[in-house]
BAPA-385518 format. One line per 3 residues: number of its first residue (from 1); their letters; for each residue z, y, x of N, C-alpha, C. Coordinates in pm, 1 decimal, decimal comma. Layout:
N
NUM	a	Z/Y/X/Z/Y/X/Z/Y/X  ...
//
This chain:
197
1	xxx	-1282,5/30,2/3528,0/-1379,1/3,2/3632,1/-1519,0/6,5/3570,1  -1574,6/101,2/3632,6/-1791,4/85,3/3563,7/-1841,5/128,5/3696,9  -1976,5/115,3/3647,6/-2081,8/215,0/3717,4/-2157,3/318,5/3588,5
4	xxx	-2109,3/416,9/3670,3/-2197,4/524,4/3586,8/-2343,2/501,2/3584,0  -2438,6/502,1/3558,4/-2571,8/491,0/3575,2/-2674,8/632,8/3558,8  -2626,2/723,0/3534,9/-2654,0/838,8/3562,5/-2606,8/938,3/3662,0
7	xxx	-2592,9/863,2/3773,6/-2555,1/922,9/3916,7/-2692,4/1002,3/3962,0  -2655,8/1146,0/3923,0/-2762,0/1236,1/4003,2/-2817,7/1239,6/4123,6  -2803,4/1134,2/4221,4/-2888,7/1113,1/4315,0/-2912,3/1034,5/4374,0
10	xxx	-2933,0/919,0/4186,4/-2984,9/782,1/4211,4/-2892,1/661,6/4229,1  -2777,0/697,2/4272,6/-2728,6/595,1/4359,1/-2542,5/549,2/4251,9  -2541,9/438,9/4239,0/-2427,9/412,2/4111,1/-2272,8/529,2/4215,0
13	xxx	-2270,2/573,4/4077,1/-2096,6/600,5/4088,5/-1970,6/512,1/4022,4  -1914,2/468,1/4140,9/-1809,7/420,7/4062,6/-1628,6/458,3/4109,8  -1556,1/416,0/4011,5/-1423,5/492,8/3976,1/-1306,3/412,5/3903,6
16	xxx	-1203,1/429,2/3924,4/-1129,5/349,9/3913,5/-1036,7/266,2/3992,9  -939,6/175,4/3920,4/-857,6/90,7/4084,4/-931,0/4,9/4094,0  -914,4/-35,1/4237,2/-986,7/-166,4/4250,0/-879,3/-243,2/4314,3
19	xxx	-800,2/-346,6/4316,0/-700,6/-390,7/4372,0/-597,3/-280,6/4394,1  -560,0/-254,4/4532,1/-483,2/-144,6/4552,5/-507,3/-47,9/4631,7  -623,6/-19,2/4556,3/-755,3/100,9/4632,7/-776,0/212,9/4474,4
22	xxx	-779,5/315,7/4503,5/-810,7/403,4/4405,2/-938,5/510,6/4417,2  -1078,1/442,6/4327,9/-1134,9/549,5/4370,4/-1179,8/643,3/4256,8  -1241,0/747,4/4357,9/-1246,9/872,0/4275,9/-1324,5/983,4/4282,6
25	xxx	-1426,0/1035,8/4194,6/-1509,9/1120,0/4242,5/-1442,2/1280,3/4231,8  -1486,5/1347,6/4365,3/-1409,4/1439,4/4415,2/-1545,9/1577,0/4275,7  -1427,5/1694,3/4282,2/-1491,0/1797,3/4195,7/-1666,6/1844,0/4268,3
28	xxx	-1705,9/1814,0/4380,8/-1772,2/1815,3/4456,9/-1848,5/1726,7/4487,8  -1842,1/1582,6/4406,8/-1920,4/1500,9/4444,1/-1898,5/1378,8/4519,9  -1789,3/1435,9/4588,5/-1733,8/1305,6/4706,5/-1684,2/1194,3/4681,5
31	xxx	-1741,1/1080,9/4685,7/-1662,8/945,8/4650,5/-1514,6/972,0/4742,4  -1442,8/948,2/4680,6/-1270,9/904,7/4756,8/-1235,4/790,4/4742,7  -1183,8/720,5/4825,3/-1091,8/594,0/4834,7/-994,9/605,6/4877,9
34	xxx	-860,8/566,6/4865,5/-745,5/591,7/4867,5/-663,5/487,0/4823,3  -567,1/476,7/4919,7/-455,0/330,8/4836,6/-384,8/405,5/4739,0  -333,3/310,3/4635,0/-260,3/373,8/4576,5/-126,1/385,0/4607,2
37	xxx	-87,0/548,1/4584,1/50,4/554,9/4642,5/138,8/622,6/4517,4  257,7/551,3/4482,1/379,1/602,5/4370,8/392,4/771,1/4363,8  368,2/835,5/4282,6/372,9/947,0/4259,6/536,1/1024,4/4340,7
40	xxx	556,4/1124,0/4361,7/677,9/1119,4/4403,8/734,2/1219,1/4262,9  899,6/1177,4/4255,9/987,5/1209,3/4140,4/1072,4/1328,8/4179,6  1074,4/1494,0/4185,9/1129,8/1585,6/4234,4/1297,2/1588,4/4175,9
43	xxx	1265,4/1577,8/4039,5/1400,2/1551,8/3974,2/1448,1/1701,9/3987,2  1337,7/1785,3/3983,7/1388,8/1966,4/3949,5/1485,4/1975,9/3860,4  1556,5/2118,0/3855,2/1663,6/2116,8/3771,4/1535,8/2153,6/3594,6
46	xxx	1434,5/2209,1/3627,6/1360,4/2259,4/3515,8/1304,4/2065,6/3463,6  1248,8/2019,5/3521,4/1241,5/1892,4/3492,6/1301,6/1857,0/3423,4  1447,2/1841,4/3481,6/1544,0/1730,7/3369,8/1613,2/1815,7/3256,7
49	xxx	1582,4/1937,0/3261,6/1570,6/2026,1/3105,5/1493,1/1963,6/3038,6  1370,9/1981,8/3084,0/1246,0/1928,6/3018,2/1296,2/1788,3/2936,1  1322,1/1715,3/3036,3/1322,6/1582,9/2963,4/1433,8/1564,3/2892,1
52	xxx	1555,1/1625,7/2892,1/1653,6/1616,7/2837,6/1605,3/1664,9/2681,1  1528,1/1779,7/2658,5/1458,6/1797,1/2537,9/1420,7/1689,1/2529,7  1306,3/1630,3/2575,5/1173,9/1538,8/2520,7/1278,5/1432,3/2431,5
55	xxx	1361,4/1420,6/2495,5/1494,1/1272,0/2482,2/1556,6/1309,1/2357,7  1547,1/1450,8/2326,0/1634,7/1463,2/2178,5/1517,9/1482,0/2076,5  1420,0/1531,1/2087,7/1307,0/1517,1/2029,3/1287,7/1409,9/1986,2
58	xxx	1268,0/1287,7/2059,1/1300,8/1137,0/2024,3/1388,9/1111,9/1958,2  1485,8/1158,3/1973,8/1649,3/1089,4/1899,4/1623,4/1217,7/1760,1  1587,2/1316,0/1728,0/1529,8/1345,4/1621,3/1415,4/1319,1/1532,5
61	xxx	1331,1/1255,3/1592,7/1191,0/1222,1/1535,6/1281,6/1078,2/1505,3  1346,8/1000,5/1544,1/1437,7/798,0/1554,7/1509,9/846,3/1401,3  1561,7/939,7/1398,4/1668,9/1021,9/1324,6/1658,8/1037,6/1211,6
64	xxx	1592,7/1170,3/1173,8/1539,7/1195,7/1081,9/1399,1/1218,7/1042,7  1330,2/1228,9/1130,1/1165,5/1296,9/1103,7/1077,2/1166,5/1038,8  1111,6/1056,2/1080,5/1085,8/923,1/1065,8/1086,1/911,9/941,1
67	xxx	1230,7/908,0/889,7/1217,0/838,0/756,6/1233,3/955,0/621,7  1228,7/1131,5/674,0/1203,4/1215,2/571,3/1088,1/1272,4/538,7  1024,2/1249,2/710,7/872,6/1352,2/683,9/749,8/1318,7/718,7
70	xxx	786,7/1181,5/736,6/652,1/1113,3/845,8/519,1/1112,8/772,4  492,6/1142,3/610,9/385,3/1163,9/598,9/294,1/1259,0/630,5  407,1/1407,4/625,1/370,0/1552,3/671,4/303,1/1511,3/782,6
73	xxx	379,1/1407,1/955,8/358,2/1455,0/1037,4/223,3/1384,7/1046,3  227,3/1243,8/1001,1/105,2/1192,8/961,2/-35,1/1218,3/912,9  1,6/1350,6/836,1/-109,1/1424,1/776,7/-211,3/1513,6/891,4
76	xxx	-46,4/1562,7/962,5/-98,3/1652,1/1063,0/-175,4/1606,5/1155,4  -130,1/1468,2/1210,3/-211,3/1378,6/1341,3/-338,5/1384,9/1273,9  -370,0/1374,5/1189,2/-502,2/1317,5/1118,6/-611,2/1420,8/1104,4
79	xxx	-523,6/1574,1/1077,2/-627,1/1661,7/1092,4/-660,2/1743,1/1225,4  -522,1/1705,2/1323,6/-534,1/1778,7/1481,7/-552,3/1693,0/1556,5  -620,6/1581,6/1530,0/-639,3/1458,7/1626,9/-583,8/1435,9/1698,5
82	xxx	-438,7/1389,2/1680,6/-337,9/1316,4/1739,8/-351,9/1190,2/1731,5  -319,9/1095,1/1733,3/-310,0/923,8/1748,8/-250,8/883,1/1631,1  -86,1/976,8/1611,2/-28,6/959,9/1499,2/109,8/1069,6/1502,8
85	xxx	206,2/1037,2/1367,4/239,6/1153,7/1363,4/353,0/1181,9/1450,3  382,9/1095,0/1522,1/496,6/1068,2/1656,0/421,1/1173,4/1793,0  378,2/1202,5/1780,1/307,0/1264,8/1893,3/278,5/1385,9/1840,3
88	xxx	220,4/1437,2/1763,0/197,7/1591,1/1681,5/332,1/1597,0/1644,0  447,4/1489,8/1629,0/589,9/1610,0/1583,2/647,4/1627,7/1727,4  618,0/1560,6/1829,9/680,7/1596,4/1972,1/593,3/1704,2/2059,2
91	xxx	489,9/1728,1/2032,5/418,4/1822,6/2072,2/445,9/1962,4/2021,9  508,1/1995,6/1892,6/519,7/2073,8/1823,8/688,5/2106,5/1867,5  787,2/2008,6/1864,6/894,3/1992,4/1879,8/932,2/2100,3/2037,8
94	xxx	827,3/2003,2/2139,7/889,7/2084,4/2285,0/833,9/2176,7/2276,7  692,4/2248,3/2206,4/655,5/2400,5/2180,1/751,5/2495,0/2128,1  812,9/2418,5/2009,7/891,8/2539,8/1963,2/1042,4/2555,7/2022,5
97	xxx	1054,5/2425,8/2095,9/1222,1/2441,5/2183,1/1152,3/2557,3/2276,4  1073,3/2556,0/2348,7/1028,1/2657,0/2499,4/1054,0/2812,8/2420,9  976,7/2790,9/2267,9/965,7/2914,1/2210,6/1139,3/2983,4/2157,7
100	xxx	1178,7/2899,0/2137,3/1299,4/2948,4/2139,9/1410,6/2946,1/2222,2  1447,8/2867,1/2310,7/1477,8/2908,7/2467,4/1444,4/3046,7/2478,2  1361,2/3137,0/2459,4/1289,0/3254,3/2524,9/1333,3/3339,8/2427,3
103	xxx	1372,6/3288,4/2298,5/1385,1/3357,5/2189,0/1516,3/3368,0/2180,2  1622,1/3279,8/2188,8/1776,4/3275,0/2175,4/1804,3/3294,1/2307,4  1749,8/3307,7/2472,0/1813,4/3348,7/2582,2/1879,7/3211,0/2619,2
106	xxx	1845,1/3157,2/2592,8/1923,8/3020,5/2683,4/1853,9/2862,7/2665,6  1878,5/2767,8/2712,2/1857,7/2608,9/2706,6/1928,1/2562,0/2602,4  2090,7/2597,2/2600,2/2142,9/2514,5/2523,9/2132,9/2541,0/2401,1
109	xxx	2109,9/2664,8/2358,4/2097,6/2724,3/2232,2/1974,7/2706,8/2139,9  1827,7/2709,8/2213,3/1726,0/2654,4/2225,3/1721,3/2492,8/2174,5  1803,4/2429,2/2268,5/1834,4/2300,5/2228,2/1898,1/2215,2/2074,3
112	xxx	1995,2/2338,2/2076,5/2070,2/2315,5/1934,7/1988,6/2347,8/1764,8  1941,2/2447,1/1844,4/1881,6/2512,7/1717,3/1728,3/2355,6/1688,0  1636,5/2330,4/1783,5/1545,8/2247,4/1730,3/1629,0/2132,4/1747,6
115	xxx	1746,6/2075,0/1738,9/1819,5/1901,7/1738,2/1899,5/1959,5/1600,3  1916,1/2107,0/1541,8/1983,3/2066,9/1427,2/1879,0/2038,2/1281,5  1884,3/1952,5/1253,3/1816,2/1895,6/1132,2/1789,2/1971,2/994,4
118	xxx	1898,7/2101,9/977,2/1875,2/2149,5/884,1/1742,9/2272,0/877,8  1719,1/2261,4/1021,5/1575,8/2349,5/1045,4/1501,9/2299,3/1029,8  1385,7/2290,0/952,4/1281,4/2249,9/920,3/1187,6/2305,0/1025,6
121	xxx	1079,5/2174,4/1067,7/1011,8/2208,9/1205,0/886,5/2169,8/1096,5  789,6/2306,2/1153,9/654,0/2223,3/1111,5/555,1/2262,4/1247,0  456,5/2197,1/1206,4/368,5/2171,8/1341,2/332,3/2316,1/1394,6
124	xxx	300,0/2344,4/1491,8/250,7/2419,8/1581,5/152,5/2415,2/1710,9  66,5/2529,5/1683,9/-40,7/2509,7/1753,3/-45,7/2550,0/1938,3  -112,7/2460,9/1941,2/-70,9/2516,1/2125,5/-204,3/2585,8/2115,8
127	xxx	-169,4/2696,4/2190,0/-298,5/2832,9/2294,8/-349,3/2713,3/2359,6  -298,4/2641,1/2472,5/-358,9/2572,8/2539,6/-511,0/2502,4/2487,0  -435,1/2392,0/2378,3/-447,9/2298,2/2295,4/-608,7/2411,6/2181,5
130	xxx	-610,2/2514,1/2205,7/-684,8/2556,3/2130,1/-818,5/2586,2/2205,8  -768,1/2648,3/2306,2/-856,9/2691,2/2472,9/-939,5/2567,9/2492,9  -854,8/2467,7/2509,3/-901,7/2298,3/2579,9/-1004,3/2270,1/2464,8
133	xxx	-1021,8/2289,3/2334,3/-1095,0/2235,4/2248,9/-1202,3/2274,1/2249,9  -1188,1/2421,1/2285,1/-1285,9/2498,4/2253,4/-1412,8/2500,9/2359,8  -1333,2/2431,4/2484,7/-1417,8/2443,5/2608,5/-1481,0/2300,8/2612,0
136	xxx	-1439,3/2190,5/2520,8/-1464,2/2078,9/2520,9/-1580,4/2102,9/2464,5  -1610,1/2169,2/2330,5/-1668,1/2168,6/2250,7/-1813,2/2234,2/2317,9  -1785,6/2279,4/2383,6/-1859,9/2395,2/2471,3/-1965,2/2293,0/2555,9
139	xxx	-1869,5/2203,3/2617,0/-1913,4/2102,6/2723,8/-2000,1/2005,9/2685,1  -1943,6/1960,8/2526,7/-2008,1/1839,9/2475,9/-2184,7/1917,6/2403,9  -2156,1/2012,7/2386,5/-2306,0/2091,5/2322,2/-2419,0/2104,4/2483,1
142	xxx	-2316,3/2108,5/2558,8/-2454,4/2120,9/2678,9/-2469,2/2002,8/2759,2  -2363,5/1920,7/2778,6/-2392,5/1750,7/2811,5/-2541,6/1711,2/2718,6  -2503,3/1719,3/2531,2/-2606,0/1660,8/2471,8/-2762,2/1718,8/2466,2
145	xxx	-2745,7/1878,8/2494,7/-2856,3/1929,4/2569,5/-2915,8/1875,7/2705,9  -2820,8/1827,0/2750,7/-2895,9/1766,3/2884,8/-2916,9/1645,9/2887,7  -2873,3/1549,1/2805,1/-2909,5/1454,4/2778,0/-3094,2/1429,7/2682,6
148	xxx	-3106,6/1535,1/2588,0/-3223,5/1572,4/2576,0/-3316,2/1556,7/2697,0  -3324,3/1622,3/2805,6/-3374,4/1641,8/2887,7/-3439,5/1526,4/2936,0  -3593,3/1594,7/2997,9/-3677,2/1559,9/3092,0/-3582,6/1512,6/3189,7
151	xxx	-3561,7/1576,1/3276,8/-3488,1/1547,4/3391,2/-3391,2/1472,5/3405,0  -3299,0/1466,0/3297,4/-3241,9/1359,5/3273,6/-3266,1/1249,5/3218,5  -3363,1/1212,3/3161,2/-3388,2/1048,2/3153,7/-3461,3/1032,1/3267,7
154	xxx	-3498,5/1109,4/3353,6/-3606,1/1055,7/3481,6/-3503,3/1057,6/3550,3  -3379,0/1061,0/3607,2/-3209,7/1040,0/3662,1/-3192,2/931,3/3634,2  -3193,1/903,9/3483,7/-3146,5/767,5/3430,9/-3200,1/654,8/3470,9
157	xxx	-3350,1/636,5/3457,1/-3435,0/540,6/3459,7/-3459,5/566,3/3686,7  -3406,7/620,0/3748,3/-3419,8/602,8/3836,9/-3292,9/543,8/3911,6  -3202,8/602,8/3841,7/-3075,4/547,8/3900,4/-3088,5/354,0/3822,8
160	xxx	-3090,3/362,8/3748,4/-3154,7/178,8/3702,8/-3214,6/87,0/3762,2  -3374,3/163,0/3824,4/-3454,4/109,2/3903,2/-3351,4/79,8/4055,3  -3233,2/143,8/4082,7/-3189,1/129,6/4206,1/-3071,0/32,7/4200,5
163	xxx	-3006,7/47,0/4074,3/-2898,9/-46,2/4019,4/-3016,5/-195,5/4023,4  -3058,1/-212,2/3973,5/-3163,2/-327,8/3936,8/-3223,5/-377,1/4110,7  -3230,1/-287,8/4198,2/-3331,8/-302,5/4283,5/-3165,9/-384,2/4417,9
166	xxx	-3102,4/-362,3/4372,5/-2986,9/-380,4/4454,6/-2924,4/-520,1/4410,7  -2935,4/-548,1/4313,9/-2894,0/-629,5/4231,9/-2780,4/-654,3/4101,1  -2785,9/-534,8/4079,4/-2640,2/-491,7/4016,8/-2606,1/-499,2/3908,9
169	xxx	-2752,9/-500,7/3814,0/-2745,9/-491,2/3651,2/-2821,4/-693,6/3624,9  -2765,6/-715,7/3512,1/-2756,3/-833,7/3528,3/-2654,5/-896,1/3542,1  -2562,9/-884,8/3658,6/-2473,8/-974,7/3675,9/-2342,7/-933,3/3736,7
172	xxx	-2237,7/-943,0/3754,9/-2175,5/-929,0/3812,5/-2119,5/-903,6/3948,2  -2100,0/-828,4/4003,1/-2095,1/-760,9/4203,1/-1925,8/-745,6/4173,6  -1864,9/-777,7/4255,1/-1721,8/-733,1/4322,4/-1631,0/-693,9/4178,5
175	xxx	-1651,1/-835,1/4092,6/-1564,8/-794,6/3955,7/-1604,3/-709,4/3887,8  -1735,8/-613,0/3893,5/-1807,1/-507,9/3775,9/-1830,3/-565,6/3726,2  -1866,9/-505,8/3579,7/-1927,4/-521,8/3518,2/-2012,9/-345,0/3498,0
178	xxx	-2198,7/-358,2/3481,0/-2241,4/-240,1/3492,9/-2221,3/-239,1/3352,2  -2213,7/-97,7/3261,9/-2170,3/-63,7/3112,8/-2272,3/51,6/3113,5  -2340,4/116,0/2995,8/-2420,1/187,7/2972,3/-2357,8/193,4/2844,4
181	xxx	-2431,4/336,2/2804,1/-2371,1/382,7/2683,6/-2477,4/353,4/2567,2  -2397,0/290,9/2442,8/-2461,8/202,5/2394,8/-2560,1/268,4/2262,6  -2566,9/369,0/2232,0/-2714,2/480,2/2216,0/-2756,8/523,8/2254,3
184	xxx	-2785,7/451,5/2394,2/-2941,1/475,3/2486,1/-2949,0/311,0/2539,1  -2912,2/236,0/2443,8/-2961,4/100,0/2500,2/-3084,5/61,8/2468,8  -3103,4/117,4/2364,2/-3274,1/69,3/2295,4/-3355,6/107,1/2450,7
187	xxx	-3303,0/217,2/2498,9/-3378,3/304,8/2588,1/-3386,9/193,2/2745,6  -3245,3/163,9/2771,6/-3267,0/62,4/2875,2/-3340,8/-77,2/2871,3  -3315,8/-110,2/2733,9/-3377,1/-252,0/2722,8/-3538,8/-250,0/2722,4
190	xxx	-3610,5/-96,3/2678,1/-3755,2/-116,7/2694,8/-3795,5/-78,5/2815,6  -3661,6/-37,2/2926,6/-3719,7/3,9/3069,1/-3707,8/-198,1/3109,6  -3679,8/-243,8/3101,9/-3688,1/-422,6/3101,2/-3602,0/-463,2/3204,3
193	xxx	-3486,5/-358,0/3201,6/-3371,5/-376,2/3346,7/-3296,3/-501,9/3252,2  -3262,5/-515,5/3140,0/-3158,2/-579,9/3101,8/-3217,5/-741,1/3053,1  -3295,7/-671,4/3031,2/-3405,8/-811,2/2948,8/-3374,2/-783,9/2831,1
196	xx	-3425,6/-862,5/2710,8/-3485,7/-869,0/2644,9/-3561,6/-722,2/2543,8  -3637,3/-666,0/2660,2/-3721,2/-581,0/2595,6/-3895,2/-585,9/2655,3
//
């Protein structure tokens, strides 16, 4: 739960559950509210392939990956920014089952070949996973360009003046708390919304 404070037209955005309300800014701009409703479970036959892998992946990583290779996979989380190495060997794991499914002509064969232990699995890179980085990277170079910007600190310091003028910064409204990002606080505290500047 926040308020953004750089809402382009002044006015706070906010996001998140709120009780059992979900809101959400639409690709377009549109605040949404919405109850929250339980996802629904199809239980496809490709699904419970899926997971029937993910499940031996687990019972191989519980197995053996754990206590023969966990520094490898460890190494790997650390340089592909994974969390840790439980997650870069299951990421790698259902890549190369799909890849071989396609490669041996079947599920079960696919299956056998990455659950038998004497195959050595090493990490693998997802296309996706390479695409997604690259566009991140893309995103974060012109966010911090626009954060530079004229126009954007006159956004900032106006959307403030309206947070402030409403009553919002300071104190608490409907369980918020307002949050700003905390290398541009020097910046809020000498606009004198927060006090002590």
């Amino acid at each position: 739960m926040a308020i953004l404070l750089e809402g382009c037209d002044g006015a706070p955005v906010i996001w998140g559950r709120l009780g059992e309300f979900i809101i959400q800014r639409t690709s377009r701009g549109r605040m949404v509210i919405r109850r929250y409703k339980q996802p629904a479970n199809p239980r496809t036959e490709l699904q419970q392939l899926n997971r029937n892998a993910f499940r031996e992946g687990l019972s191989r990583w519980t197995l053996h990956e754990k206590s023969h290779r966990k520094a490898y996979w460890d190494d790997v989380a650390a340089k592909k920014g994974f969390r840790d190495g439980y997650r870069a060997f299951m990421s790698s794991f259902m890549m190369i089952y799909q890849r071989k499914v396609r490669e041996l002509g079947g599920v079960s064969q696919g299956l056998l070949w990455v659950t038998n232990t004497t195959n050595t699995l090493s990490y693998e890179e997802s296309p996706s996973r390479i695409d997604r980085e690259k566009r991140n990277e893309l995103m974060i170079s012109k966010v911090m360009k626009w954060r530079e910007s004229w126009l954007f600190h006159h956004q900032l310091k106006s959307s403030l003046d309206y947070l402030s003028g409403r009553g919002w910064l300071g104190r608490m409204r409907y369980n918020l708390l307002p949050q700003a990002d905390s290398s541009k606080e020097w910046e809020i505290l000498s606009l004198g919304l927060l006090g002590g500047g």
